[in-house]
Every structure is written in structure tokens, then in C-alpha cells.
C-alpha positions in Angstrom: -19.5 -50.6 9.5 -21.2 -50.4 13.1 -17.7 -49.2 14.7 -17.5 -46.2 11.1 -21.0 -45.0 11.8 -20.4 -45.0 15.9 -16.9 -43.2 15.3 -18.7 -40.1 13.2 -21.9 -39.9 15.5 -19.4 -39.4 18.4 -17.1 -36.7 16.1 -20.4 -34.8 15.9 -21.0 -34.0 19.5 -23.7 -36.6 20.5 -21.3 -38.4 23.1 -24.8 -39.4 25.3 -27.9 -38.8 25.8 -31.1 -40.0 23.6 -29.5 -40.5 20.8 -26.6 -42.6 22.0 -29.3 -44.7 24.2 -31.0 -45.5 20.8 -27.7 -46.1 19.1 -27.5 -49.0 21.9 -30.5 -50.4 21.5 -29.8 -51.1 17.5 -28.7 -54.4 16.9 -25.7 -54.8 14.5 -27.1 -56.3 11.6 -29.6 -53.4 11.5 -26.9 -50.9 11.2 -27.1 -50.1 7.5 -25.1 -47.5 4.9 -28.6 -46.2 5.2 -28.1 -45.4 8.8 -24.7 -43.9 8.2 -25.7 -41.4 5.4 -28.6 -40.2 7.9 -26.1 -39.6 10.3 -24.2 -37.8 8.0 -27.3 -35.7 6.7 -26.5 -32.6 9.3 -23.4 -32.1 8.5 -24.0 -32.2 4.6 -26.8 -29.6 5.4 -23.8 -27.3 7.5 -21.9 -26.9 4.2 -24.0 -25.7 1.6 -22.8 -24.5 -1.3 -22.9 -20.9 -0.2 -20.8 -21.7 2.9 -18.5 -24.3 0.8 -17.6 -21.2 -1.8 -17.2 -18.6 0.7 -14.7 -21.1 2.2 -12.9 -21.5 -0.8 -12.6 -17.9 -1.2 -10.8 -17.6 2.5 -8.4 -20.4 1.9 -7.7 -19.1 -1.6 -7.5 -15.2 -1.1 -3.7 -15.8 0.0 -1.1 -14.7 -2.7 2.8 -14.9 -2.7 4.7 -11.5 -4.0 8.4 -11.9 -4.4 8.6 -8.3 -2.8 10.3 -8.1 0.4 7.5 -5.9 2.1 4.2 -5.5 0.8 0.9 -3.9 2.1 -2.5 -4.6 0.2 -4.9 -2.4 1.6 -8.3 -0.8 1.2 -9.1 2.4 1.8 -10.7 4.2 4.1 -11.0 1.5 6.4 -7.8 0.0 6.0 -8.5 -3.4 5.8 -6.2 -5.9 4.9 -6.2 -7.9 1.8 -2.1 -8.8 1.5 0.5 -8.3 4.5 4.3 -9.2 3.9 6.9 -7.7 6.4 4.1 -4.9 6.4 5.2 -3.8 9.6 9.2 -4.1 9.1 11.7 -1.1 8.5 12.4 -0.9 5.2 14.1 2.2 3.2 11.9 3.8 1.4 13.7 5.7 -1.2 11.9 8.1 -3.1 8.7 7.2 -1.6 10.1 9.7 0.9 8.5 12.5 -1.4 5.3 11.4 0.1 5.8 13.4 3.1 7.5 16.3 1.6 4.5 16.4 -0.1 2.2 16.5 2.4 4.2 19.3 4.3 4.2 21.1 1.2 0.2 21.2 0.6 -0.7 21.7 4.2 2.0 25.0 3.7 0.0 26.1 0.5 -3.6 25.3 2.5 -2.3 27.8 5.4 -1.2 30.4 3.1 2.9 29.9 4.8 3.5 29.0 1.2 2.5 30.3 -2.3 2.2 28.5 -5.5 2.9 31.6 -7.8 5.7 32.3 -5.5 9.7 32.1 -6.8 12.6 30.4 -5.1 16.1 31.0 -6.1 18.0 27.1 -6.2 20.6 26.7 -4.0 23.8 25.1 -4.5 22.6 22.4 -2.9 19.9 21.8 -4.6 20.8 22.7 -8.0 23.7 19.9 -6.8 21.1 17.4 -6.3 22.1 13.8 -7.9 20.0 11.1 -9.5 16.7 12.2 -10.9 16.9 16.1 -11.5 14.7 18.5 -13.7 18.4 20.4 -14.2 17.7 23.5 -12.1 20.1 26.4 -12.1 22.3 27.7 -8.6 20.8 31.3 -8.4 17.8 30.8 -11.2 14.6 31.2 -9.8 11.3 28.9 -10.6 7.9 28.9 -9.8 7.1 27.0 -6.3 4.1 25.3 -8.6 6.4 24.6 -11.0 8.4 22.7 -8.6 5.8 20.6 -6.7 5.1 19.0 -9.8 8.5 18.5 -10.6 8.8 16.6 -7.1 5.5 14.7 -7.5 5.7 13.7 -11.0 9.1 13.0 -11.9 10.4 12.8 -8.8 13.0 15.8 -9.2 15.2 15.2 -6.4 16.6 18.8 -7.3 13.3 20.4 -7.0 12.2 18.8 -3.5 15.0 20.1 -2.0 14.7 23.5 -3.3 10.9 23.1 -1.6 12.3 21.6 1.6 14.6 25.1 1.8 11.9 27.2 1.0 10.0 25.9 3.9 12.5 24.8 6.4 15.6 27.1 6.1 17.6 23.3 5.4 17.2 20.1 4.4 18.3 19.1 7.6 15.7 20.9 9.3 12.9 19.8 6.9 13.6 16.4 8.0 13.3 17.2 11.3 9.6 18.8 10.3 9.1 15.8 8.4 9.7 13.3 11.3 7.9 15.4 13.9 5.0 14.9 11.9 5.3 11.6 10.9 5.1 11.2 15.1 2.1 13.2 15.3 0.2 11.1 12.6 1.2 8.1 14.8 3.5 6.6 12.1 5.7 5.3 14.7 7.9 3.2 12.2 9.2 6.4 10.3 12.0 8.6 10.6 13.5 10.9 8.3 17.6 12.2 7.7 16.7 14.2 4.1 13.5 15.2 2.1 14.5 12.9 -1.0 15.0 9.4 0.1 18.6 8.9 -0.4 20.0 6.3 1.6 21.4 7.5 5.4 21.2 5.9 8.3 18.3 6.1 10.6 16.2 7.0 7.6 13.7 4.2 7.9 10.0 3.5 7.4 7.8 0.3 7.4 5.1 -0.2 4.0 2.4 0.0 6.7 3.3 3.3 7.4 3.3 4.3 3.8 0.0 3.1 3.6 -0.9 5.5 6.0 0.4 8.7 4.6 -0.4 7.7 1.7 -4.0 8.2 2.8 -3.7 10.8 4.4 -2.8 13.1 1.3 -5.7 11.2 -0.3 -8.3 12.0 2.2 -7.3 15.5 3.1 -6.0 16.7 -0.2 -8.3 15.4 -2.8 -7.7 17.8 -5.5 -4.3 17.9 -5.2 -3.5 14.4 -5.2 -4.2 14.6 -8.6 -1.3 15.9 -9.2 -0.1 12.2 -8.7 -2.0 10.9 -11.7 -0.4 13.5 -14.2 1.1 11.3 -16.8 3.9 14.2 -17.7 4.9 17.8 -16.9 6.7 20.4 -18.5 9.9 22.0 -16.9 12.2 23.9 -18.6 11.1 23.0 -21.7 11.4 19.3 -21.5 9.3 17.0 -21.0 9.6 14.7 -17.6 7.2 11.6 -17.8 5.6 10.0 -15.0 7.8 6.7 -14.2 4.6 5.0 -12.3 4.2 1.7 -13.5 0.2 1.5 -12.5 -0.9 4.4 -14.6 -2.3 3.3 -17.7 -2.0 -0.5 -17.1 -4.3 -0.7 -14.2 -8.3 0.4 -14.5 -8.8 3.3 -11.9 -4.7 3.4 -11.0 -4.6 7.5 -10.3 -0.8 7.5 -7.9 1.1 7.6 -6.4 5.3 7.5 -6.1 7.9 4.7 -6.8 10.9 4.9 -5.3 14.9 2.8 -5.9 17.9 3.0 -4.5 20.8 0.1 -4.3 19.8 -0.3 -1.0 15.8 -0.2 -0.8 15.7 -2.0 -4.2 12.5 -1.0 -6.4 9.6 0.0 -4.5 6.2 1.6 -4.9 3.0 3.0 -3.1 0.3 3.0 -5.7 -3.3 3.3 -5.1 -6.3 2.8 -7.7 -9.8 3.5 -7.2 -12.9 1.6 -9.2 -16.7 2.3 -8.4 -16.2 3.9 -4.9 -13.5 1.3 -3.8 -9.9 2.2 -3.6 -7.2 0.2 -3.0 -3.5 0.9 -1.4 -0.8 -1.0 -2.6 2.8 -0.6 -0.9 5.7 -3.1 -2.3 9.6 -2.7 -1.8 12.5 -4.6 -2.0 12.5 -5.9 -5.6 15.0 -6.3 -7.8 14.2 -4.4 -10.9 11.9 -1.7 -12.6 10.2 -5.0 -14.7 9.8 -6.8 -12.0 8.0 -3.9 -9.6 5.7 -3.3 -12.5 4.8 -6.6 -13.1 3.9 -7.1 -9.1 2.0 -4.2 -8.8 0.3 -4.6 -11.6 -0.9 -7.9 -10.7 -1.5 -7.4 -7.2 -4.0 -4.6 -7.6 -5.7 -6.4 -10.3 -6.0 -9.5 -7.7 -6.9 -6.9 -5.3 -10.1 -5.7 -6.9 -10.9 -9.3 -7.7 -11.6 -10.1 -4.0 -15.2 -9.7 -2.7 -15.2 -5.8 -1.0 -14.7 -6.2 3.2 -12.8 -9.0 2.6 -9.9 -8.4 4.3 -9.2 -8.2 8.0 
């Protein structure tokens, strides 16, 4: 028991001085549990309960996602609740749209673009594969008409008709698009189309997402809720939002999901509840079910941590 008792005092940082002078002077058989437990007392004082359950709550605010990148963030301050990959190039599919749209509200802020204004589709838009409102080569629709289109349904037809409108091209609205993905320092990003179709070079990271995501929520408030629209009308159908968040998460309000073989099934969805919002960015999973259930769960774990938790 004398050589237990010695071995802790010592693990505590009394290697000398007073205390390890009286510790000489004890003789053996006066060395009791007693003793021991007094020793002990400090450190039994250093964990409290408080400090024992906010260690808990570190060592257990980890959680595993089978997505291949995901970013857990909140918002404004970006702080970091879940980080997978969040900083590797990923394709981000239809996500994309999150840029045109941004280009296409700070056009309508500056007046370079109107809502009630008409464009006449092109042949290569109307030619647009994948998810399409139908538009018409020649027919002409309303450019408000068409941003929801893009944000709600994600119209692949109707983005590029925008991206022409603004750009002259496609090719040269991804240009725009990567020039100002560089000015907003998302150095991860580059863009070869305004839809997310697969190409080479057209890359981003889920951190990067994360960011322009918030950027269209801090500097377009109103119209960012466009993004929580659970259906719009275009040419007399009706296109539903494919956002797995809305409606299954408290507070979800946005933003875009995004697939292709090659990204898998992605998603940047944000949700906001009593002046908190959170960021979500996942990619890389294997099916529609399975990027629901993730996001799902991973923004309701989100708001379950303590607020300024993250680094």
C-alpha cells in the first residue's frame, strides 16, 4: 500500500518539497487507506460533476456519416460541429445551382437583370437533359419564372436559359461563375457549366459549399426563400421540391441536393431554430434514401449539441 499511495502522490506533481519530506518521515505501518484517499481528495475535487459531463459531451460529440464528404457547420461563425473530407474536391452536381444563383440575384439587385423580363430558350437549353421544366426552342418565359424553376426543382433547362441571358454562353457563365467563386476566396471551386453535369475540372470541396451557401443566406435574405418553396408552378405542372430536409426537419428552410453517377447523392441543406442555424453539406452517397436519412439525422444531432460547441 506504502509503494500505491507514493506512486499517485508523485503522478500528481509533488515530486519534493514539504510534502515529500513529511511523506519520509511517515513510518510504514502508519500509512493507511485513510492516507491514500486524502491524497486522492484534490483530484476528486478537479473533476466535478460539471467538468466530468462537459467531458463526456467532448468525447461523445463525434459522429460517423457514411457520406464521403460532409460539413456540419454553424452559421455565422462557422464553427465546426462534423468535418469529413470537408476540405477534399468532390463533384458537386447540381449543388452547382448554388452559384448560378447567386450570380443571378446579385444581377436582379443591380438592375443588369429583370424579373418581369422574357428570354426566348435556346436550342441549347431547351436541349437540356436530366431534370427539365420542358421549355420550348424559341418560346419565351418570364426570367422569375425561371429562377424558380432553377431553385426549386432544379430545372437544368431553365438555368441555362438564365446563364445565356446573363453571360451570352454557358461557357462563359462558367467562367463568371469561377471568377467569383475566386473572389469569395473559395479556392477549392471551379466551374466548366452552370448545372453541375459531370466535366472535368468541374470540382468543389463541401467546405466550399458551406460557404456560398452562406453567402446567399447572409446577403440575400428574402430571396433565399425561394429555397424553402415546397413546389412551383411552370407550364402548368406542378414541379415539387426534391429536398429531403423540408418538412422532416424543425426549422429546415434550403437549400439544393444535387446526383450524378459520378458525385453520387449529395446535399447542402441548412435549418434554422431560435436564432441558431446550422449548415449541413454531405456528398458521395449512394442513394436518394440514404442522403435523406443522413441529413436528416445529422441536423437533428446538430441542434442537439450545446450552441459554440464546435471548433
Amino acid at each position: 500500500m506504502t509503494g500505491a499511495c507514493r506512486s499517485n502522490a508523485g503522478a500528481r506533481g509533488y515530486p519534493g518539497g514539504e510534502l515529500s519530506v513529511q511523506w519520509r518521515r511517515l513510518r510504514p505501518r502508519r500509512v493507511t487507506m485513510r492516507s491514500c484517499l486524502l491524497l486522492l481528495l484534490p483530484t476528486c475535487l478537479i473533476l466535478s460533476p460539471a467538468t466530468a459531463a462537459e467531458a463526456g459531451r467532448a468525447a461523445g460529440s463525434a459522429i460517423a456519416t457514411p457520406a464521403k464528404q460532409a460539413l456540419l457547420v454553424e452559421y455565422p461563425s462557422f464553427r465546426t460541429l462534423l468535418a469529413k473530407n470537408a476540405g477534399d474536391r468532390m463533384r458537386p452536381s447540381s449543388m452547382t445551382k448554388l452559384m448560378t444563383a447567386l450570380l443571378v440575384f446579385e444581377a436582379l439587385r443591380s438592375g443588369a437583370l429583370s424579373a418581369e423580363a422574357r428570354i426566348a430558350a435556346s436550342s441549347h437549353a431547351a436541349g437540356q437533359r436530366g431534370s427539365r421544366v420542358g421549355l420550348k426552342r424559341g418560346a419565351r418565359y418570364r426570367v422569375r419564372d425561371l429562377v424558380r424553376a432553377t431553385i426549386v426543382y432544379s430545372a437544368n433547362d431553365a438555368t441555362v436559359a438564365l446563364a445565356e441571358r446573363l453571360a451570352g454562353s454557358e461557357t462563359a457563365f462558367a467562367a463568371a461563375m469561377t471568377r467569383r467563386a475566386r473572389q469569395l476566396g473559395l479556392r477549392d471551386t471551379a466551374f466548366r457549366n452552370a448545372t453541375g453535369f459531370t466535366a472535368p475540372g468541374h470540382l468543389t470541396s463541401a467546405r466550399d459549399i458551406a460557404r456560398l451557401a452562406g453567402e446567399i443566406v447572409a446577403r440575400f435574405p428574402v430571396r433565399y426563400r425561394l429555397f424553402a418553396l415546397r413546389s412551383v408552378q411552370f407550364g402548368g405542372k406542378t414541379w415539387r421540391n426534391r429536398n429531403p430536409v423540408l418538412g422532416r426537419v424543425v426549422g429546415a428552410d434550403g437549400l439544393k441536393t444535387g446526383q450524378t453517377r459520378a458525385g453520387g447523392y449529395g446535399l447542402v441543406a441548412s435549418a434554422k431554430r431560435g436564432g441558431r442555424r446550422l449548415i449541413l453539406v454531405i456528398n458521395g452517397l449512394t442513394s436518394a434514401a440514404g442522403r435523406q436519412r443522413e441529413a436528416v439525422r445529422l441536423l437533428r444531432w446538430g441542434f442537439r449539441q450545446p450552441a459554440g460547441a464546435g471548433q
